[in-house]
ZAMARGU-4260 file (C-alpha; in steps of 0.2 Angstrom, whole numbers, plus 5000, padded with zeros to 4 digits):
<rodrens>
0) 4914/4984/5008 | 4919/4996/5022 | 4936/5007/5018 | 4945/5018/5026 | 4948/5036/5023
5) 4963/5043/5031 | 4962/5062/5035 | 4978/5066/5043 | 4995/5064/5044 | 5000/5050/5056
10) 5012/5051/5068 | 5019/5037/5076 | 5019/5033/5093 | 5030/5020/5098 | 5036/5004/5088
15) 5043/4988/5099 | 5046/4969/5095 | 5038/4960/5112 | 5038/4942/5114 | 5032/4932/5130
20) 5028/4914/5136 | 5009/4920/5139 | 5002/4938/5138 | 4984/4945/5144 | 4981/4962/5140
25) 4966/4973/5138 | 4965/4991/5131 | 4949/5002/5134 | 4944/5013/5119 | 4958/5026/5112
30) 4950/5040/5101 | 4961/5041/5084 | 4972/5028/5087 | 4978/5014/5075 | 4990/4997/5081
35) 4998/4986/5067 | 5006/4970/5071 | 5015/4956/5064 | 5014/4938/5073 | 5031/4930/5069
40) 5029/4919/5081 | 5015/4909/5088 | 4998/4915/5090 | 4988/4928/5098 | 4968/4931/5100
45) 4959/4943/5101 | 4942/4949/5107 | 4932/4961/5095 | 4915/4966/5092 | 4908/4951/5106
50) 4920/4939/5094 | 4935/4929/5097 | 4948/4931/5082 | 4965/4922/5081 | 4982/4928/5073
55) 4993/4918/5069 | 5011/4918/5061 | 5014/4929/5047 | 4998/4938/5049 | 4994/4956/5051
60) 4981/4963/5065 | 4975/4980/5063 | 4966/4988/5080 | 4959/5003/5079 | 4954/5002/5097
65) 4936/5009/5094 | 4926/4994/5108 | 4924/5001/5125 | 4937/4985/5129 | 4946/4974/5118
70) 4956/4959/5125 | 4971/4952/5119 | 4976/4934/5126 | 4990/4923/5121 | 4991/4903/5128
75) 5009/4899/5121 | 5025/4908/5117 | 5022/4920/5104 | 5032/4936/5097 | 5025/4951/5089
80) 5031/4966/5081 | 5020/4983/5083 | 5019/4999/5079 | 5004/5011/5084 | 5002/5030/5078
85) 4990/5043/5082 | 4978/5049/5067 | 4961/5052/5060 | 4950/5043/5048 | 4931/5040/5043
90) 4924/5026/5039 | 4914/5023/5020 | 4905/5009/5011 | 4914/5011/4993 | 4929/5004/4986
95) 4939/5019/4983 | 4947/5020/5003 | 4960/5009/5010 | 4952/4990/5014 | 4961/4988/5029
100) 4951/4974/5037 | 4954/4965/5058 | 4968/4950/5052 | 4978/4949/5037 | 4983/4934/5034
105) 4998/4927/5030 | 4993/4918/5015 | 4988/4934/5005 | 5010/4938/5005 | 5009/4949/5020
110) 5032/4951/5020 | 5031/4966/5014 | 5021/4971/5025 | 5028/4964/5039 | 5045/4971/5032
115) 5037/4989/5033 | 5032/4985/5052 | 5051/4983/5055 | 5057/4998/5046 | 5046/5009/5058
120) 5052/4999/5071 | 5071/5003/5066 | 5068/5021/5061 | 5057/5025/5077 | 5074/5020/5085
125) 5085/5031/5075 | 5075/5043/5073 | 5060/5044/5087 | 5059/5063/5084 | 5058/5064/5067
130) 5039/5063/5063 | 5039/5067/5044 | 5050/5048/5042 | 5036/5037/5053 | 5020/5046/5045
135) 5027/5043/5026 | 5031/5024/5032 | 5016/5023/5042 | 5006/5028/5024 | 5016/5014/5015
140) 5010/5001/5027 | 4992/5004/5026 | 4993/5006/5008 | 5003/4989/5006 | 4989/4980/5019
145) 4977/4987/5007 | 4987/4979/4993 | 4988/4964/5001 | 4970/4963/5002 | 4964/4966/4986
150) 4975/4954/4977 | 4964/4941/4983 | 4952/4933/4972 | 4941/4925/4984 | 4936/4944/4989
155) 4920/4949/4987 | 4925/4964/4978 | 4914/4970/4965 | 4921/4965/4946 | 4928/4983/4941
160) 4937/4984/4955 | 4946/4965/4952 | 4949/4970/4934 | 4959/4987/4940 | 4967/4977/4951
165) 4972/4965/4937 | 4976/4977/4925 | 4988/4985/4938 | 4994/4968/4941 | 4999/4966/4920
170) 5006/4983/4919 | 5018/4979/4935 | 5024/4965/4927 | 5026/4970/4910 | 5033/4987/4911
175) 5049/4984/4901 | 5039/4980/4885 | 5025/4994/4874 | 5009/4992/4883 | 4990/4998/4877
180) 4974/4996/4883 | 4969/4985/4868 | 4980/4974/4873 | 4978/4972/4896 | 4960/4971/4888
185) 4962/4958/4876 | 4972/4949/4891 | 4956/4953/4905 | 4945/4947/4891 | 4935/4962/4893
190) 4935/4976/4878 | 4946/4992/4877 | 4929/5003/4882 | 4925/4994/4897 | 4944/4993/4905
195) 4944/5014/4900 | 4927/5012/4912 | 4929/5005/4925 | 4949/5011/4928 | 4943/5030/4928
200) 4929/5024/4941 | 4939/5016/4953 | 4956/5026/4951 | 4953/5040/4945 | 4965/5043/4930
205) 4965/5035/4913 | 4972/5018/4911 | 4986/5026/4897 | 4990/5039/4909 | 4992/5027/4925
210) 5005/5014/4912 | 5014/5033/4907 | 5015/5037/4925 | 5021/5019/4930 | 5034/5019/4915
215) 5041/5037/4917 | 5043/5035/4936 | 5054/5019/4933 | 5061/5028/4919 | 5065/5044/4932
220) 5072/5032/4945 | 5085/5025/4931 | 5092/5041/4926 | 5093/5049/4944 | 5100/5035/4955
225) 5110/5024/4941 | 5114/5041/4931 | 5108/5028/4914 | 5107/5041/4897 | 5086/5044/4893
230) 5090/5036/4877 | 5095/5019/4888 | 5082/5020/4901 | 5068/5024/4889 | 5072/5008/4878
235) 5072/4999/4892 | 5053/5002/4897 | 5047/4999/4876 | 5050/5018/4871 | 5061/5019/4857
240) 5059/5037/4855 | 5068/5046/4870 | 5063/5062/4864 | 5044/5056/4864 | 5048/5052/4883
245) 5056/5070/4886 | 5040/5078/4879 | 5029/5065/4891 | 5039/5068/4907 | 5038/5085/4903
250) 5019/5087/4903 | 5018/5076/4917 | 5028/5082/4929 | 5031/5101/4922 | 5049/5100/4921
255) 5060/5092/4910 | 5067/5075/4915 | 5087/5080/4912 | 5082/5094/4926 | 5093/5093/4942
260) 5084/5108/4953 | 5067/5106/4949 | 5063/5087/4959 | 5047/5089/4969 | 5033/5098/4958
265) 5016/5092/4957 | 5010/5082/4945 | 4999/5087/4930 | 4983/5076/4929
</rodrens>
């Protein structure tokens, strides 16, 4: 399984919604360069690595425009929405990069993505000088294609990596009640041991303390942007002690949640 490893800031180039009765193209090799497109209409092809490969509505094509020349052909009316940035990345054969592979299809519930692709494309209007905005949102997007990607079952993704994913999965959709690792494993069918694992391999951080970060963030977001009292929002994620979620947030984050100044330190692992 080839990922990606990005290794610096993008910065985004242009972003444009283009649509044509017929379009042949063809772009010779662009050092550190990275083109994202949604179809939303039609269908394009494209010819990589000596290989024809079609995208068709609702899919995402990622070019990295590595070939000496790659063609891009469309028969019928199509529409696409692009955007294409500047930045550097190496290429690895583990799991722990971005899996960002030619054609995302539409059936792996690519809107979000494709959502994303539009935002740049807005914001690149609004705010064409402001690099900071397009690299953040240009990170998004690859991480969401990656997303999109390793939801998939019929992926041939090695089983820790499918049980993360699932365990993530559980812990998104079940934020609002007490969580524990006996429990996600009881649910995956695999033992508490096992899920500890294969977690800390693949991501890095301890199940619990991937659930407390998951909770506390929501639990942040409540307090800060709907001004709910710690007491509410903590009950609302299954904490019934807000002071328990004070102390947390505290070691997590190094300030204390009810702290107005102090909003960007860096987290404690």
């Amino acid at each position: 399984m080839q990922t990606y490893e990005i290794e610096t800031l993008p910065c985004v180039k242009f972003a444009h919604v283009y649509h044509a009765d017929t379009y042949f193209n063809s772009f010779s090799k662009k050092e550190n360069s990275m083109e994202i497109t949604y179809i939303s209409e039609g269908s394009i092809t494209v010819e990589y690595n000596g290989e024809e490969h079609v995208a068709n509505k609702g899919d995402i094509l990622l070019l990295t425009y590595d070939q000496e020349l790659t063609n891009i052909k469309a028969y019928a009316y199509h529409e696409h929405h692009t955007v294409f940035a500047n930045l550097k990345w190496s290429l690895q054969n583990n799991i722990s990069g971005l899996y960002l592979p030619l054609i995302t299809p539409a059936r792996y519930i690519t809107q979000s993505a494709s959502n994303i692709i539009d935002q740049l494309i807005r914001n690149q209007l609004i705010f064409k000088n402001s690099q900071v905005k397009g690299a953040a949102k240009f990170l998004d997007l690859l991480c969401e294609i990656d997303q999109c990607n390793r939801r998939q079952r019929d992926l041939n993704l090695p089983s820790e990596v499918l049980y993360t994913q699932r365990a993530k999965e559980y812990v998104q959709s079940n934020l609002h009640i007490p969580i524990t690792q006996k429990s996600v494993a009881q649910y995956l069918s695999i033992t508490p041991e096992y899920l500890c694992s294969v977690f800390k391999k693949v991501e890095g951080i301890s199940f619990q303390k991937y659930v407390n970060y998951e909770k506390l963030e929501a639990i942040k977001n409540l307090t800060e942007k709907e001004q709910a009292h710690l007491y509410e929002a903590a009950a609302l994620f299954g904490y019934s002690d807000p002071n328990y979620v004070s102390r947390l947030f505290k070691k997590y984050y190094g300030y204390n949640i009810t702290d107005k100044q102090n909003r960007y330190p860096t987290i404690v692992e």
